[in-house]
N, C-alpha and C positions, 0 to 999 in steps of 0.2 A: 671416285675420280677416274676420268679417261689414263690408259694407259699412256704414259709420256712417249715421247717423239725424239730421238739422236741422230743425228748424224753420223754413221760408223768408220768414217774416213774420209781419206781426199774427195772433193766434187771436182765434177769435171770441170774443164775449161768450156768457153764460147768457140766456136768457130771460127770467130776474129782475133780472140785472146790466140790460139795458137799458130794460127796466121801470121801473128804479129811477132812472135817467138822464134816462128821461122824464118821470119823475114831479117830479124834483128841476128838470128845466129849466123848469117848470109852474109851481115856488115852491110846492108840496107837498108836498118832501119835502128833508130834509136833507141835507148833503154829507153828515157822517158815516157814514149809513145809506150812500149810498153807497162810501164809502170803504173801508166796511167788508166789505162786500160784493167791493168789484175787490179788496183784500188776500186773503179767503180763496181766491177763484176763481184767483188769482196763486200762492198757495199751493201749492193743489191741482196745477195747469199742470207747476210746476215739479217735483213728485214725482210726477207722470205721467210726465215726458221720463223721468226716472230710470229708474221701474222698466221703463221700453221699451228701456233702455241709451243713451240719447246721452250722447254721448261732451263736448256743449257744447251748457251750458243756457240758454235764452234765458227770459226775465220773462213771452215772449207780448204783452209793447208791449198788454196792455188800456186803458192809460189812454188812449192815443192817438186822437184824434179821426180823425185819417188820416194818410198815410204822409210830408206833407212838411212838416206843423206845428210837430214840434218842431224840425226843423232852422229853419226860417222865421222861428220867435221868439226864434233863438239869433244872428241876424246881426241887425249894423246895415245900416242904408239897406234895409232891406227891411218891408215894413209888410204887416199882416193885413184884407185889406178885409171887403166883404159878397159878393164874387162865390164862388159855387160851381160847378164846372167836373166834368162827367164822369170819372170813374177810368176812361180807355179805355172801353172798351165792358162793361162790366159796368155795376149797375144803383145804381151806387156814386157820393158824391161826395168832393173834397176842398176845402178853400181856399186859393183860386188866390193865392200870394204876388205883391205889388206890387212892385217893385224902384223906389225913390225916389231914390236916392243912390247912393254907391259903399259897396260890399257888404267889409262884414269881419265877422268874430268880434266880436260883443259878448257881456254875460254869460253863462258859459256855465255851466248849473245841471246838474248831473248826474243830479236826481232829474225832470227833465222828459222825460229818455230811459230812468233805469233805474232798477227797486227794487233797489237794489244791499242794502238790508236786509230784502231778501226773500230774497235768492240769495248769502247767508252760507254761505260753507263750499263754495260752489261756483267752483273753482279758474278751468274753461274755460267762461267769460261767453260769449256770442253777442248781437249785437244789428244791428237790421238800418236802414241807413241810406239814405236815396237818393240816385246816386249823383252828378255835379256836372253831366253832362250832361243827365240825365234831370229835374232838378231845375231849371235853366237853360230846357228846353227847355218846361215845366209853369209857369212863373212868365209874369207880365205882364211887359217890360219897359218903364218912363220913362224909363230915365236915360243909359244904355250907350249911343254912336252907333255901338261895333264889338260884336259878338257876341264874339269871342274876349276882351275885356279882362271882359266879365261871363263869362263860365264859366271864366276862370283866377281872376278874384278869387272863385268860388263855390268853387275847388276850394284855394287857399289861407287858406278860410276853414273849410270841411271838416276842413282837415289839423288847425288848430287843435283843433275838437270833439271829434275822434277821439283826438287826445292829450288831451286832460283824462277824455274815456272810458276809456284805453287804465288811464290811472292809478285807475280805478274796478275793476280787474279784468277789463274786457275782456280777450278773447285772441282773438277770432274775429271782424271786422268785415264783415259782407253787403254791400256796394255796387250796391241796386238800379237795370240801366241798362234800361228796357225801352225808351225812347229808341232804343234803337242798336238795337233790331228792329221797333217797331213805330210806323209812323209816320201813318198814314192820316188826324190832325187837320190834316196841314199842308198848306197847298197847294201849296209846293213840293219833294218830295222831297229829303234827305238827297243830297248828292253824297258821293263819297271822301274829297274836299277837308276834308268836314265830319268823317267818322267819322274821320280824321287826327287833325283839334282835338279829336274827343272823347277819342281814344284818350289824349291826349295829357294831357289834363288827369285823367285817371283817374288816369293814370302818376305825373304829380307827388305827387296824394294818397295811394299805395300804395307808393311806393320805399323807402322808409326803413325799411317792414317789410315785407316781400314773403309772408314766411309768416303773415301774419293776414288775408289778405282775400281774399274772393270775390267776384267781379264775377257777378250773378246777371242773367241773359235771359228775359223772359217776353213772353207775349202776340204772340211774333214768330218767324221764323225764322232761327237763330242761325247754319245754315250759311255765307252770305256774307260773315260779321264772324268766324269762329272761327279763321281763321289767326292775321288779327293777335291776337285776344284773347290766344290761345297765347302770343302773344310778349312780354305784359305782365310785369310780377314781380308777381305773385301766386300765391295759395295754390290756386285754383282758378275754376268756371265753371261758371254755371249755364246749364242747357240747357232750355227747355220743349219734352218730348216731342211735345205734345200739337200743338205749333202746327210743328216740324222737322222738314227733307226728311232726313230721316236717311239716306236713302241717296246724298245729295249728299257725306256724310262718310266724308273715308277721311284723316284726320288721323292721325299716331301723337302720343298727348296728353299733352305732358307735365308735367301740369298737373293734379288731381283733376278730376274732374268731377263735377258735381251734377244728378242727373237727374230732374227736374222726372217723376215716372213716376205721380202721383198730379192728378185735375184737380180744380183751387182753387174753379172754377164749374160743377161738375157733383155733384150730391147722390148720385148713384151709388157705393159702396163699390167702389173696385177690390180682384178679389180678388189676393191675395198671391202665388199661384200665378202668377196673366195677370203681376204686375209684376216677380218675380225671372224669368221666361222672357221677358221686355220687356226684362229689363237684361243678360239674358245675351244673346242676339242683338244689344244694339247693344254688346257686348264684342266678338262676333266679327267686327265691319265695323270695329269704330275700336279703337286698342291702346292700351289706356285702362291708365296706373301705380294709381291711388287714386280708388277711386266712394264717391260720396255719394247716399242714397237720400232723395229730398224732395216737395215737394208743388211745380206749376211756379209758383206764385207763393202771396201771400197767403192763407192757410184762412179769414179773416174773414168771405168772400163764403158762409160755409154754415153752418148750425144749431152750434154747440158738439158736438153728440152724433155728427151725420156728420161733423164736424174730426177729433174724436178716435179714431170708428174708422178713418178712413184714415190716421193715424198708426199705429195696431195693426195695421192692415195692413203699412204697410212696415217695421216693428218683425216682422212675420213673413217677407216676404217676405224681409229681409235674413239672416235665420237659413236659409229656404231657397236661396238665390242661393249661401251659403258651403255649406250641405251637399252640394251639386251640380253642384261644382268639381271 
């Protein structure tokens, strides 16, 4: 069988979608007009993945202003300020959540994370979440005086969201950590001690169903972290090609792997060919059960029109990767 096809995050907007955005955040222009607009482009999204073959369809999160809003406005003790704070190094922002109080599930609304009446009829849901330490580590802290009692309450407040998703028809949960590879905002690096705690609180969030989640890695190098990854219960693991010493890798994986083999910030079309002979070579170093062909983080950071051909790329390159077996 072809390697399957994901979606690793937000897709972009149209040109007009954000046009419309703007115009409407101006008091020019109505919600409806826009509203109407993110359903058809949501539409569209979703009978593109099809006829590309994925196997699990995600909505494309357009409504999403950025990757940690709507988890942010699903917990109490946590509050939405005016700060905006860098998406790593891309030319992106998001809003940095306040942590006020002690952190749990408040209400939690299904339609803040999913058109679930967009994606009628589609059995294998995908949606992409961020993950409790990457989220923890992205957030202001007020209130926590130990770090570990805020990323166990973020991560038993996760588990919550995700079951009331889980009951929306998810079947496929992304757990974005790029935390655990890239860390250059902080000024004290990451010790063991820490990627312990984070491992650890991932774990909590992922146990109870092991085959629905992918702990995805971007923006970093996933060699030094991938043994333990290996060892979580999970369904797989995202890799970004772009930024791993892949020849550090000599793991036999038992565990799918998601190969980031498309770049999220480069507007260059990788051709299909470079990507199924990229992912047969890093087959022959690492003894990989189950691959996944994706893009290594977000498509939001590029036009709609280059999103969607780097998806037809790997919607080819995975048809030649299987013929060349």
């Amino acid at each position: 069988m072809s390697p399957e096809i994901q979606l690793a995050g937000i897709h972009p907007r149209s040109e007009k979608l954000i046009d419309l955005t703007r115009s409407y955040e101006r008091a020019k222009t109505s919600w409806n007009q826009v509203e109407a607009q993110l359903e058809q482009e949501t539409r569209e999204l979703i009978k593109f993945q099809e006829s590309l073959g994925f196997q699990h369809i995600s909505d494309g999160a357009l409504g999403w202003q950025d990757q940690l809003r709507p988890i942010a406005r699903s917990l109490k003790g946590v509050e939405s300020g005016t700060r905006y704070s860098r998406w790593f190094d891309t030319n992106t922002f998001y809003q940095k959540p306040i942590v006020t109080g002690k952190i749990s599930a408040g209400e939690i609304n299904p339609d803040t994370f999913l058109r679930t009446e967009l994606l009628t009829g589609e059995r294998n849901r995908k949606i992409t979440l961020p993950g409790p330490y990457t989220f923890s580590q992205l957030s202001e802290n007020k209130h926590y005086e130990n770090y570990p009692d805020l990323l166990f309450d973020i991560a038993v407040a996760e588990r919550e969201i995700i079951k009331r998703l889980r009951n929306e028809g998810v079947s496929l949960f992304q757990l974005s950590e790029p935390c655990l590879v890239y860390q250059p905002y902080r000024e004290n690096f990451r010790d063991q001690s820490e990627v312990e705690l984070a491992l650890r609180a991932i774990r909590s969030v992922v146990e109870d169903n092991p085959g629905e989640f992918v702990v995805q890695t971007y923006f970093g190098d996933v060699a030094p972290v991938l043994p333990k990854l290996l060892d979580l219960p999970i369904y797989g693991i995202g890799i970004d090609l772009f930024e791993t010493d892949t020849s550090a890798l000599r793991e036999q994986a038992s565990k799918a792997l998601v190969l980031g083999v498309v770049d999220s910030r480069e507007s260059y079309v990788e051709d299909p060919r470079w990507i199924a002979d990229t992912a047969r070579k890093f087959c022959d170093q690492v003894d990989v059960q189950d691959l996944v062909f994706a893009s290594n983080t977000d498509l939001k950071f590029l036009p709609q029109e280059i999103a969607n051909q780097k998806l037809e790329a790997l919607s080819k390159a995975s048809e030649l990767f299987e013929g060349n077996r």
